[in-house]
C-alpha positions as CSV (number, residue, x, y, z in Angstrom):
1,X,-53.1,84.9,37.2
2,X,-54.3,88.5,35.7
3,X,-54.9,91.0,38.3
4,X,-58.2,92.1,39.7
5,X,-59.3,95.8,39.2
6,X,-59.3,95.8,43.2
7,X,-55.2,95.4,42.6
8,X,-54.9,98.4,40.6
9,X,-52.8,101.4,41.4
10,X,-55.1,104.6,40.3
11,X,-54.6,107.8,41.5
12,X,-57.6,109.4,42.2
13,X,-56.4,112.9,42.4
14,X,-56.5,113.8,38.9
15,X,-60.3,112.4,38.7
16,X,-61.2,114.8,41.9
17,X,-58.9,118.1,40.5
18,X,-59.8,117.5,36.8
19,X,-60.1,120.8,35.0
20,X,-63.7,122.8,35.1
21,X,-64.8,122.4,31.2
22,X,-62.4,120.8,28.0
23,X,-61.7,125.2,27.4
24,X,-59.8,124.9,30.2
25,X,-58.3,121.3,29.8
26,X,-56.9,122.9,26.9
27,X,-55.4,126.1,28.1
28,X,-53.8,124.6,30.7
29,X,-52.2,121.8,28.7
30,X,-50.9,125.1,26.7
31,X,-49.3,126.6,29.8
32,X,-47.7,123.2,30.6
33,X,-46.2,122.4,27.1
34,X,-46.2,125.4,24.9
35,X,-43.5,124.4,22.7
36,X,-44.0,120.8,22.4
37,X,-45.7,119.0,19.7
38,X,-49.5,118.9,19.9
39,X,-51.0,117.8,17.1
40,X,-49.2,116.5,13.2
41,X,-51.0,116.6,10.0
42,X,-50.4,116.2,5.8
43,X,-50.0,118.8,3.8
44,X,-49.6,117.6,0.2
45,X,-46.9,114.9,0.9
46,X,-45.6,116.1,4.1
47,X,-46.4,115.8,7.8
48,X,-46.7,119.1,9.6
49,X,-46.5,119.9,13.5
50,X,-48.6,122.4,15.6
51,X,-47.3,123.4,18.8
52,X,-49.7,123.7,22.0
53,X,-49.3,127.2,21.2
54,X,-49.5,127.5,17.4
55,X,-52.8,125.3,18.4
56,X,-54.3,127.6,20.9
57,X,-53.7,130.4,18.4
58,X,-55.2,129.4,15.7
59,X,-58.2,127.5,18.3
60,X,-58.6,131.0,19.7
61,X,-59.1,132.9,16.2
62,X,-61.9,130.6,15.2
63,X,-63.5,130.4,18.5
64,X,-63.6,134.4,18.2
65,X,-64.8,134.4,14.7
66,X,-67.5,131.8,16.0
67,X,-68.4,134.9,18.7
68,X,-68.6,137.5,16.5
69,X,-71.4,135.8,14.3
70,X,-72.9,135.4,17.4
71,X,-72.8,132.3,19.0
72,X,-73.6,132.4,22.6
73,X,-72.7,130.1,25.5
74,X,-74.1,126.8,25.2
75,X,-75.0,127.2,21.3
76,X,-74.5,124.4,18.8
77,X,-72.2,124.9,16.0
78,X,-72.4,121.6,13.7
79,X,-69.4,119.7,12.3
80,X,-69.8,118.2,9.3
81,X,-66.1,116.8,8.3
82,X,-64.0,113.9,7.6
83,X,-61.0,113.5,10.2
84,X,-58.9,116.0,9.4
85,X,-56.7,119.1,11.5
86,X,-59.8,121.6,10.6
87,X,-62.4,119.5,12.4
88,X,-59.9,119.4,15.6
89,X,-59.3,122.9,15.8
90,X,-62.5,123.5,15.2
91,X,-63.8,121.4,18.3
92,X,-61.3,122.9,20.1
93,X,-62.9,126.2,19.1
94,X,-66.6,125.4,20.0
95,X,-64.9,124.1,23.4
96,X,-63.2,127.3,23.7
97,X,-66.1,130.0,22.7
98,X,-68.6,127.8,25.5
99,X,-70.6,126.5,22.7
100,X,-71.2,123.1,22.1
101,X,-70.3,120.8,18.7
102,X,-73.2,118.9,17.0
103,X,-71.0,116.1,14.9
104,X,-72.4,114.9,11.9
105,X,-70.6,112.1,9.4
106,X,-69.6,113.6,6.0
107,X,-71.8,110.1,4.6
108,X,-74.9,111.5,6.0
109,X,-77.6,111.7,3.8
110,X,-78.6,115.5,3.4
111,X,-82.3,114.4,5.2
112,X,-80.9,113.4,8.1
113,X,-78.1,115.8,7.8
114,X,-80.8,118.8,8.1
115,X,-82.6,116.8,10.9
116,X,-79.7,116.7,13.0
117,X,-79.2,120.5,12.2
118,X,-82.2,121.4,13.1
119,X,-83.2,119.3,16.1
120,X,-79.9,120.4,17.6
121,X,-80.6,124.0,17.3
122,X,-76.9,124.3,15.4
123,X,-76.3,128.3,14.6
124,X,-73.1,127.7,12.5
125,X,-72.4,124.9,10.4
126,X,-68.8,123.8,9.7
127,X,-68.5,121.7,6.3
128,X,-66.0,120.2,4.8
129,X,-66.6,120.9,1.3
130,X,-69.2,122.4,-1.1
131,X,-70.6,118.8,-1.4
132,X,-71.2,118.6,2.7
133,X,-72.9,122.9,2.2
134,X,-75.0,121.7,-0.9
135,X,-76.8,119.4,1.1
136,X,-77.5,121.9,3.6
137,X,-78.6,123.9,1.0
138,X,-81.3,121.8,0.0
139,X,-83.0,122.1,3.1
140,X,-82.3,125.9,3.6
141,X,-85.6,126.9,4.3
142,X,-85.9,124.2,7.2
143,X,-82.1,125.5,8.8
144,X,-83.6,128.4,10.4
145,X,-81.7,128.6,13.1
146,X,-78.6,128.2,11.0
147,X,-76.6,132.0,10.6
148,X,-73.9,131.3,8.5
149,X,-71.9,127.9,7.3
150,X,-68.5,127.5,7.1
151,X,-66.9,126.1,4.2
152,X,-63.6,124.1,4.8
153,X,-62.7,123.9,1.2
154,X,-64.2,125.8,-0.8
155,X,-65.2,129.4,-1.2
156,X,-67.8,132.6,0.9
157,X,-70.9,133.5,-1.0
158,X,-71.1,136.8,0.0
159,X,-74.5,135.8,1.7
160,X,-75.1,132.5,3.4
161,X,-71.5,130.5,3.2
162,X,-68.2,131.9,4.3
163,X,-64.9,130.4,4.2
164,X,-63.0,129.1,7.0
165,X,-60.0,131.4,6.2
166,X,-62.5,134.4,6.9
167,X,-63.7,133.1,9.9
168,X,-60.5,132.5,11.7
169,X,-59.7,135.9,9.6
170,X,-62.7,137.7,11.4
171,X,-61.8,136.1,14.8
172,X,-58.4,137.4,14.6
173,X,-59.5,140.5,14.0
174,X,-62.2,140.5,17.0
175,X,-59.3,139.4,19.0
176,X,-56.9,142.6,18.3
177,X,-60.0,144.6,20.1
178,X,-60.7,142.0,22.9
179,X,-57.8,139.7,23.5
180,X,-59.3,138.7,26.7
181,X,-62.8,137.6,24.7
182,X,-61.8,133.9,24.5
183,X,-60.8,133.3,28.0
184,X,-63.8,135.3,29.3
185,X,-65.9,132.7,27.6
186,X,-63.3,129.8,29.3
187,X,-63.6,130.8,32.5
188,X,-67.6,131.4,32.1
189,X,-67.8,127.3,31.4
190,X,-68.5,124.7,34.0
191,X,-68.4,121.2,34.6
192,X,-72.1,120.8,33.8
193,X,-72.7,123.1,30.5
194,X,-73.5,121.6,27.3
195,X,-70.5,120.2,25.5
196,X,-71.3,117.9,22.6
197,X,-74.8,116.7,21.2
198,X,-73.6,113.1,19.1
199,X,-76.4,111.6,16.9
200,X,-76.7,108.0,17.5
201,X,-76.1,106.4,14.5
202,X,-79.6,105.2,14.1
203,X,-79.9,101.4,13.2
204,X,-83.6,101.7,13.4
205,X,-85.8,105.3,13.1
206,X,-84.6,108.8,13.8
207,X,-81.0,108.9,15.3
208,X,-81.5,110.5,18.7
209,X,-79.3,113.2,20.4
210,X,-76.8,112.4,23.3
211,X,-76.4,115.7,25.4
212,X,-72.4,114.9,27.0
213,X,-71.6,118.1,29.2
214,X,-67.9,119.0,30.3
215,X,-67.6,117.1,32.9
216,X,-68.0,113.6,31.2
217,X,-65.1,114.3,28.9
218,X,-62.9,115.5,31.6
219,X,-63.8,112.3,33.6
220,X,-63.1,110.1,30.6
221,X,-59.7,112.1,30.0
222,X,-58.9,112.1,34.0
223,X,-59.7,108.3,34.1
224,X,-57.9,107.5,31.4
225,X,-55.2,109.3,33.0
226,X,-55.4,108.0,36.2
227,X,-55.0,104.5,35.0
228,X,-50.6,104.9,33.8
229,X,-51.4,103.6,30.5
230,X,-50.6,106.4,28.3
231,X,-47.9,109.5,29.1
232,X,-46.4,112.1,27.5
233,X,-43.9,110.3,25.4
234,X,-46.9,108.4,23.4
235,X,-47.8,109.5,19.9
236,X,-51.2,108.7,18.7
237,X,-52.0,107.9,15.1
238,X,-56.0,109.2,14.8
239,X,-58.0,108.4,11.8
240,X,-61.2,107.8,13.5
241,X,-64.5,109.5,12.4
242,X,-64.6,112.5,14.9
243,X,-67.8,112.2,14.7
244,X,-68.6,109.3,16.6
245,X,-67.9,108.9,20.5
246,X,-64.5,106.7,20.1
247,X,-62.8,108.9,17.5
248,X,-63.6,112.1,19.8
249,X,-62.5,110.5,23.6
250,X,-59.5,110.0,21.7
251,X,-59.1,113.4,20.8
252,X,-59.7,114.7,24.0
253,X,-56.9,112.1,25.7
254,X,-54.1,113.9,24.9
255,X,-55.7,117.3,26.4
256,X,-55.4,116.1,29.2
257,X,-52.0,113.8,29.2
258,X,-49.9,115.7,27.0
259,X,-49.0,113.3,24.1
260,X,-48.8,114.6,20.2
261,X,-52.0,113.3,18.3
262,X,-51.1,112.6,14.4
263,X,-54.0,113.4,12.6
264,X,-55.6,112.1,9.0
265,X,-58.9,110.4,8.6
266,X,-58.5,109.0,4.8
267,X,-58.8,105.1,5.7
268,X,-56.9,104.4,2.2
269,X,-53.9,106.1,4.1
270,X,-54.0,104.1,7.4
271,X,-51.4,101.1,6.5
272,X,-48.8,103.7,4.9
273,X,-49.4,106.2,7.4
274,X,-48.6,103.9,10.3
275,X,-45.6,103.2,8.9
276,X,-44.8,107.1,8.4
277,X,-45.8,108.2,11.9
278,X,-44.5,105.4,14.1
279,X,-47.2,105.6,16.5
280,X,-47.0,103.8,19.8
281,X,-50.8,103.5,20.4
282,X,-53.7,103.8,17.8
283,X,-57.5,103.1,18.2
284,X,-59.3,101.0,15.7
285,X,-63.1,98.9,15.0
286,X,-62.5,95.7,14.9
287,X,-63.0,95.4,11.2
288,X,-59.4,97.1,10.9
289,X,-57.3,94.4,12.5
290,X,-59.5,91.8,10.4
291,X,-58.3,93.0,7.3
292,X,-54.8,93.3,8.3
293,X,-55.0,89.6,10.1
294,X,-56.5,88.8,7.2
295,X,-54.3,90.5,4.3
296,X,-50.8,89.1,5.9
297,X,-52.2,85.4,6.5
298,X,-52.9,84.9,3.0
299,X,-50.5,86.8,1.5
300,X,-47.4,84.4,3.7
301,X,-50.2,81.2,3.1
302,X,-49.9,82.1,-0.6
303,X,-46.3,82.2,-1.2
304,X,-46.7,78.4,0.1
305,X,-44.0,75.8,0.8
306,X,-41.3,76.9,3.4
307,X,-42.1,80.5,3.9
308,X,-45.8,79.4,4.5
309,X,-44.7,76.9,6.9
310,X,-42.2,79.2,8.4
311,X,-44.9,81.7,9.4
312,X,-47.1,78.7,10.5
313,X,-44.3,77.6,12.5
314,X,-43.3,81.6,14.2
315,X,-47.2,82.4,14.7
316,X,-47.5,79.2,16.7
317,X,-44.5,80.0,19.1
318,X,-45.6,83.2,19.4
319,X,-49.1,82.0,20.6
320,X,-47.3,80.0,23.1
321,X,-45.0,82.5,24.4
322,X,-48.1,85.5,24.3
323,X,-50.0,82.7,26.3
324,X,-47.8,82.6,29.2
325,X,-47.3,86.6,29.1
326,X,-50.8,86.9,29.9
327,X,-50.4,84.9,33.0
328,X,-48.2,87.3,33.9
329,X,-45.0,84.4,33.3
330,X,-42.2,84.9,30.8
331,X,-41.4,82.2,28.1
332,X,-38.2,80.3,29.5
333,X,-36.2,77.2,28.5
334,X,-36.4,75.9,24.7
335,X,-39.8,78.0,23.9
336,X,-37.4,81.3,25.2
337,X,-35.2,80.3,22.4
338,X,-37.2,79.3,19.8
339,X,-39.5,82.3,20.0
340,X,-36.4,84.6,19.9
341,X,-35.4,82.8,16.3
342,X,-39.0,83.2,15.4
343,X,-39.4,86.8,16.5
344,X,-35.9,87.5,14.0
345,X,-37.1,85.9,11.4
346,X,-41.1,86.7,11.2
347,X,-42.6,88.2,14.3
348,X,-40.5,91.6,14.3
349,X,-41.1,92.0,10.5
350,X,-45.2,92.1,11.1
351,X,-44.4,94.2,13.9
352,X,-42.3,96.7,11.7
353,X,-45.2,96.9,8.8
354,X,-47.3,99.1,12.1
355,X,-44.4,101.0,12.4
356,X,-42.4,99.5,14.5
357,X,-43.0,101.2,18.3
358,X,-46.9,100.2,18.5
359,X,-47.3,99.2,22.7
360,X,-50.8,98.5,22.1
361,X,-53.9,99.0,19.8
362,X,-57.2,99.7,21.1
363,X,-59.9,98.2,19.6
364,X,-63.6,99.5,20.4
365,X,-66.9,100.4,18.9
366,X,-67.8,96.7,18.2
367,X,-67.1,93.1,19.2
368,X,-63.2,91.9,18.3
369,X,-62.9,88.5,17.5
370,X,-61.1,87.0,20.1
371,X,-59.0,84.6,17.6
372,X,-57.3,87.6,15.6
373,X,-56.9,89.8,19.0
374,X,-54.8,86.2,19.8
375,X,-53.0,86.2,16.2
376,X,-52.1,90.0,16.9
377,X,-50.6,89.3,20.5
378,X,-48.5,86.5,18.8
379,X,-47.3,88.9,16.4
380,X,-46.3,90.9,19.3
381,X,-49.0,93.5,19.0
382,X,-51.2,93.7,22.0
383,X,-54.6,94.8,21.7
384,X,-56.8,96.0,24.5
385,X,-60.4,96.0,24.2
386,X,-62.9,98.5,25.6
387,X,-66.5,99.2,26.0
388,X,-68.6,102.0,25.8
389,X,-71.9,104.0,24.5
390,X,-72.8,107.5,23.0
391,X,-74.5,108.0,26.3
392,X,-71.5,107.1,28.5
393,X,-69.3,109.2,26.6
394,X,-67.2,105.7,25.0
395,X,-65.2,104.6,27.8
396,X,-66.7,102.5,30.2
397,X,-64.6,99.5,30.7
398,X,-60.8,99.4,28.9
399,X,-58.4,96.1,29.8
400,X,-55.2,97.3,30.3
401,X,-52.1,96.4,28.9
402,X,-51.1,94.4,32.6
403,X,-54.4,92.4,33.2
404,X,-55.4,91.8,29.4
405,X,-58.0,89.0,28.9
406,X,-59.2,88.2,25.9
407,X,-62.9,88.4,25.0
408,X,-63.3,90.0,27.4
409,X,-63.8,94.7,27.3
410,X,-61.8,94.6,30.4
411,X,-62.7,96.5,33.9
412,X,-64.8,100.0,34.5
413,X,-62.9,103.2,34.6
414,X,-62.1,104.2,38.0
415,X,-65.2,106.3,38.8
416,X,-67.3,104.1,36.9
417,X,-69.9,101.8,38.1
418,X,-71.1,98.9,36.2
419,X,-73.8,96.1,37.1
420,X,-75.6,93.3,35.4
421,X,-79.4,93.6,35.9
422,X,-81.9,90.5,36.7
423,X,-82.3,89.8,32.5
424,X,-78.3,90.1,31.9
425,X,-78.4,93.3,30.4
426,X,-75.2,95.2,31.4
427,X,-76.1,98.5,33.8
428,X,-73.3,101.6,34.0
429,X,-73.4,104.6,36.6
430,X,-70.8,107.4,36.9
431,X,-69.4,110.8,35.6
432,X,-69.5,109.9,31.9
433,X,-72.9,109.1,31.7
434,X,-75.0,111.3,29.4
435,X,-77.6,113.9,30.8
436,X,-80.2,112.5,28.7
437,X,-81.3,112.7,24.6
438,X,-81.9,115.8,23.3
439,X,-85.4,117.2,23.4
440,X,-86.7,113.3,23.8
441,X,-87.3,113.1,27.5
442,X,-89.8,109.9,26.6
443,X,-86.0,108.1,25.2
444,X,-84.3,109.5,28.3
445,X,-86.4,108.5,30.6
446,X,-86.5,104.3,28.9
447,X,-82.7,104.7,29.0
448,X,-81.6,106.4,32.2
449,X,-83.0,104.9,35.9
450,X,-84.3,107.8,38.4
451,X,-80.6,107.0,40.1
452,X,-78.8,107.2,37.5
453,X,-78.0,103.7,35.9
454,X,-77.5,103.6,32.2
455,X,-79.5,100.6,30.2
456,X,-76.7,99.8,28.0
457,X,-79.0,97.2,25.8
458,X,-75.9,94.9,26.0
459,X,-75.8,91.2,27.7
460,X,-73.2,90.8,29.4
461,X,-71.7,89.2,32.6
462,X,-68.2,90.1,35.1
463,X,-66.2,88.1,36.5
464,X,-66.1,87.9,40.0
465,X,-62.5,87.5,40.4
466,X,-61.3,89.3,38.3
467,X,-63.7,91.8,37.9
468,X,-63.4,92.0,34.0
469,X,-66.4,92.7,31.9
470,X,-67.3,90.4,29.2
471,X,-70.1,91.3,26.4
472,X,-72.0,88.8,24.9
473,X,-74.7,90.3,22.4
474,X,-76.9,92.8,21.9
475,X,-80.2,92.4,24.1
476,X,-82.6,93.5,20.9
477,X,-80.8,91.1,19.0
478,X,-80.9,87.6,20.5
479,X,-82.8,85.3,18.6
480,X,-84.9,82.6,19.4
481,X,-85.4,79.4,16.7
482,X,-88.8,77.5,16.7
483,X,-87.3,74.9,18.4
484,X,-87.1,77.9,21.8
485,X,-83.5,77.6,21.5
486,X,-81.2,81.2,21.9
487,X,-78.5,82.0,19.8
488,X,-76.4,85.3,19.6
489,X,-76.1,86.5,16.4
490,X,-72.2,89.1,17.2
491,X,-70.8,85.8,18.7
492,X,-71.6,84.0,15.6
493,X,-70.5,86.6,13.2
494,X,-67.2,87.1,15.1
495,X,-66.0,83.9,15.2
496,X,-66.6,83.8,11.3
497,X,-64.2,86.7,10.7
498,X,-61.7,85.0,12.8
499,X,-62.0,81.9,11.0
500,X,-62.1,82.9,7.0
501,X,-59.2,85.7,6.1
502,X,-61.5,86.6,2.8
503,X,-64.8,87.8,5.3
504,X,-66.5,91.1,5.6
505,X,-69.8,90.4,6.8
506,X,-72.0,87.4,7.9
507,X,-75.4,87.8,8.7
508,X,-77.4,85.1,10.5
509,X,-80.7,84.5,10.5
510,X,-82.6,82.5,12.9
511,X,-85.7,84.0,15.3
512,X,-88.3,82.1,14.7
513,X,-87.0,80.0,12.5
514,X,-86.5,76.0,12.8
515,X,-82.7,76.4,11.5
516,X,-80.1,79.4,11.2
517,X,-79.4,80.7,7.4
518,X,-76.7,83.5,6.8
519,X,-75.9,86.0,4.0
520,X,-72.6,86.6,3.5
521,X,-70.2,88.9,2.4
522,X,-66.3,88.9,0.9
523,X,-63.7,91.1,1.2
524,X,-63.2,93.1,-2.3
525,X,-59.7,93.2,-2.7
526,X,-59.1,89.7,-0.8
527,X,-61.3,88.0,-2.8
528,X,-60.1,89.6,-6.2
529,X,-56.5,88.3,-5.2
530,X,-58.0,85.1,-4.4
531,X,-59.9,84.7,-7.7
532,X,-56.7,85.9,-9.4
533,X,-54.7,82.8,-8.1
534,X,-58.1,80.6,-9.2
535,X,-58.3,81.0,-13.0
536,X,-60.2,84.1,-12.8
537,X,-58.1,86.9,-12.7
538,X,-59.9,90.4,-14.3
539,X,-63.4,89.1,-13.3
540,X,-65.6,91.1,-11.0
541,X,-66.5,90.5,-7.7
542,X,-69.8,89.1,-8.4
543,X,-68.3,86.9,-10.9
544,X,-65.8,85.7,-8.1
545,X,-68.1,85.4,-5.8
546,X,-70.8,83.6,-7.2
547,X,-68.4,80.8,-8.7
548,X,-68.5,77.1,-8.1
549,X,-65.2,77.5,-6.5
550,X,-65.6,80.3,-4.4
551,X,-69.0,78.7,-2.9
552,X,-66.8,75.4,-2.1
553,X,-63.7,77.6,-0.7
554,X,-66.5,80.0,1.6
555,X,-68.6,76.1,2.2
556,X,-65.3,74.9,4.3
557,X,-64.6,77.9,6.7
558,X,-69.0,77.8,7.4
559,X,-67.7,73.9,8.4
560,X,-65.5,75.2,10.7
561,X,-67.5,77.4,12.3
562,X,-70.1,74.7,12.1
563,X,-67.6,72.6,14.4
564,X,-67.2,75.4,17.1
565,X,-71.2,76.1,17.6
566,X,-74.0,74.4,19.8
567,X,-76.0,72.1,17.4
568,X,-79.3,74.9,16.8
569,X,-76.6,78.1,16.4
570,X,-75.1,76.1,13.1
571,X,-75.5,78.2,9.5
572,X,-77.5,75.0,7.6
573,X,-77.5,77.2,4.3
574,X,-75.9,80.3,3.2
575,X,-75.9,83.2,0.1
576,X,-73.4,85.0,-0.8
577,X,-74.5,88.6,-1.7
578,X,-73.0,89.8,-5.4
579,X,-71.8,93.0,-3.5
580,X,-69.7,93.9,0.0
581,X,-72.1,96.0,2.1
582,X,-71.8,99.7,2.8
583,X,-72.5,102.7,4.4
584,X,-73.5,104.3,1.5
585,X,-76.3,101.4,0.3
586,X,-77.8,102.2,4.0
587,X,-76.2,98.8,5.4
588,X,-73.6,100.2,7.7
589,X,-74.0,102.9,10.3
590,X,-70.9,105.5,9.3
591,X,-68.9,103.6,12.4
592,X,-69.4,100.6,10.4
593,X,-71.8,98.9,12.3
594,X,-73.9,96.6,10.8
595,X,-77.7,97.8,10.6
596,X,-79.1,94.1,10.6
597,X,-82.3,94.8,10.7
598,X,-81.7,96.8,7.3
599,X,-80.4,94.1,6.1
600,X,-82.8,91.2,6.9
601,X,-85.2,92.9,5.9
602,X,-83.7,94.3,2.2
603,X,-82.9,90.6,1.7
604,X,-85.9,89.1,3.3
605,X,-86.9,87.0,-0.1
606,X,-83.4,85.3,-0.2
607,X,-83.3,84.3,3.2
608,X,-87.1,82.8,3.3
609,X,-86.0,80.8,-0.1
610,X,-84.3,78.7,2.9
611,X,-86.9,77.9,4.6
612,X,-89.6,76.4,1.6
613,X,-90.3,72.9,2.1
């Protein structure tokens, strides 16, 4: 039986003494491990190590450069930057000087980008590249508060832009006259100053600021900490946008625990780093273990005959076995020796393309199809599903790796308080809980109760046994058909993704409606490989996908679907878009959620071609 989150050993004392701001987190994780690895990056072809100290060196030149253009305490600088060494120092920096970071996605468009800029109050910019100051520079006039902008890569100005060499350069310099300036400004910070001001992504409208002060990221860290599931002889493999609340509780873990971080956001370079680095725990959307489940199913169901029924054959035993593991039993008798043949002769080899020493993927940000989170626990991969917001600083609820139910986001962090209110929506109280949105106290005041319960805008419902929390849709985006029947639109979309290897996106349709209709989308390079093997090998995707054949393959997976669905949640009709969706068309949010009222409404006319008599 999995244990109830009343059965778990925490220790509390690290949630009660956690360090005073993330400044101090840092320096103290310095003076603990100075000479062990802290954080591993590429340079050209090669993976390069900081030390703790080499970190707090080079974190302590920026952060004095930052000073000496005259950011005070509590001052936004603004991120703009891919995942990358640079944008980790340079938190670290803004940590360390008692500023705050303003994170903003390198795909924002330069309107929003200035929005954010501006609403935040940002003094310094940090860009990546002259692409990322070029759209700051189109909204100059508007950036007023904005003294200088950093330039990653890329070169000064002389006037407006410097580059990040001369900052640290400056800082270093500043440093030679004060070497005490940095840990003034460390000891100056508090539990409840200004930390981080993160953009909701912004499905709908204006995204709106989340003010996170110290102490919510040293709860999360503490927490975290507190549980046992991570120590010191973990690596991490981080490719997360920092700029979104998962990628950047993730960086702040190993401030606090002690592990060495591997850094590189470049999502082309995720499969062949992981096989590089070795990590033994990685964060991830959901969408990444869909391709992967995806990719290795039809790539062993393609080579057909006895390898496709071997893998058939070792994915099934290993179902079994991880089936009995999370009953807390161990496979004995003939499964015992069957899944030892099948974990020789498939089961280690999947294992090996992650690297090899993976104990367990977390998966967050969205909803994980509870199907491929099975396939990947066959495999011998565990994956342990969380829950959190922007406002509650990501973590909320984590399973662990002793305890791990699928579908479900697991139990609250110790600390954390979670309830389901009269309508089902999902209510969380506790130290990571936002102080509100920035300069929008009419948003704070819908989202945050006068005693401090978070609306979370989820549905959602915990077992009372158990005490794991289970997520069910989004409260805005339960539909209702004509017929007053409700559906929920993530369930439907999940289980399609666990059912076809070749899907990116399904969108169903159905409030108000007497029937639900769907748009779909196909994986690029799945679906290419599949035309390939069909008589059309060099056509495009649209070609592909708007094939007899393609239509008939993509008609029998809806079936199945079809087969696991309540009569009024079934997809009657379907289109299949000529194009994957993206971040870029406005579709996606940059953490790849899907924006589906975007959607619906771009591709209102196809969908109501469905419902003419």
């Amino acid at each position: 039986m999995a244990r109830s989150v009343t059965d778990e050993k925490v220790d509390l004392s690290l949630i009660e003494n956690r360090a005073a701001s993330v400044g101090h987190m840092f320096r103290e994780r310095v003076q603990a491990l100075p000479g062990a690895e802290a954080f591993r990056s590429p340079q050209g072809e090669e993976w390069v190590s900081l030390t703790w100290t080499q970190a707090r060196d080079r974190a302590y030149a920026l952060a004095a450069g930052l000073i000496e253009l005259g950011v005070e305490v509590e001052e936004r600088v603004a991120l703009a930057s891919s995942t990358r060494l640079e944008w980790v120092l340079s938190d670290l920096a803004v940590m360390c000087a008692g500023a705050a970071t303003t994170t903003i996605y390198p795909t924002t468009v330069a309107d929003d980008v200035a929005f954010i800029v501006s609403d935040s109050g940002s003094r310094v910019v940090i860009a990546e590249d002259m692409h990322q100051v070029a759209k700051l520079r189109d909204y100059r006039d508007s950036l007023g508060d904005v003294v200088k902008v950093v330039v990653i890569d890329g070169e000064g100005d002389g006037d407006w832009v410097m580059s990040y060499a001369e900052l640290e350069e400056s800082g270093r310099a500043r440093l030679q006259t004060e070497p005490g300036l940095v840990d003034a400004r460390i000891d100056a910070t508090g539990p409840d100053s200004l930390a981080t001001i993160i953009y909701t992504s912004g499905t709908t409208g204006r995204p709106k600021g989340v003010r996170l002060p110290h102490s919510a990221w040293t709860y999360e860290a503490a927490a975290v900490d507190a549980t046992g599931i991570l120590s010191q002889d973990d690596l991490q493999f981080l490719w997360l946008p920092l700029a979104h609340v998962f990628g950047k509780v993730l960086l702040t873990l190993p401030l606090q625990i002690g592990f060495p971080t591997a850094v590189d956001g470049r999502q082309e370079k995720i499969v062949e780093n992981v096989g590089i680095i070795k990590p033994t725990f990685m964060g991830a959307a959901p969408r990444i273990f869909e391709k992967a489940y995806g990719k290795i199913t039809t790539m062993m169901h393609d080579e057909g005959g006895v390898k496709a029924k071997l893998f058939d054959w070792a994915a099934q035993v290993g179902k079994d076995a991880a089936e009995i593991r999370a009953s807390d039993g161990e496979p004995g008798g003939l499964l015992a020796v069957k899944h030892k043949l099948a974990d020789k002769l498939v089961l280690s080899k999947i294992r090996d393309r992650f690297g090899g020493r993976v104990r367990f993927f977390i998966s967050g940000s969205a909803a994980l199809n509870p199907d491929v989170q099975r396939w990947f626990h066959a495999m011998g991969l565990t994956i342990i599903e969380g829950y959190g917001l922007t406002e509650s600083s990501a973590a909320s609820m984590v399973n662990r790796p002793a305890g791990n139910r699928v579908g479900s986001v697991g139990w609250p962090l110790p600390g954390t308080e979670v309830k389901v209110g009269e309508d089902g929506e999902i209510l969380l109280r506790g130290p990571g809980i936002m102080t509100g949105y920035h300069q929008n106290e009419e948003a704070t005041r819908e989202a945050l109760t006068e005693d401090g319960w978070l609306h979370t805008g989820d549905i959602g419902e915990i077992d009372e046994q158990t005490g794991h929390v289970r997520i069910t849709d989004r409260k805005k985006d339960l539909f209702k058909t004509s017929g007053g029947k409700y559906g929920a639109p993530s369930h439907i979309e999940s289980l399609f993704k666990g059912i076809c290897p070749y899907a990116s996106q399904l969108i169903v349709e159905g409030d108000g409606r007497k029937f639900v209709s769907a748009l779909i989308t196909l994986d690029p390079e799945a679906i290419t490989a599949w035309g390939a093997k069909h008589g059309m090998a060099g056509d495009s995707y649209a070609q592909i996908v708007g094939s007899d054949k393609c239509r008939e393959m993509v008609q029998g997976y809806v079936d199945e679907l079809n087969a696991k669905l309540n009569r009024w949640e079934q997809v009657k009709k379907f289109h299949i878009l000529d194009h994957d969706l993206s971040v870029e068309d406005g579709d996606l949010t940059p953490s790849m959620k899907l924006k589906r009222k975007t959607v619906v409404s771009k591709y209102k006319d196809d969908l109501d071609k469905f419902y003419v008599d």
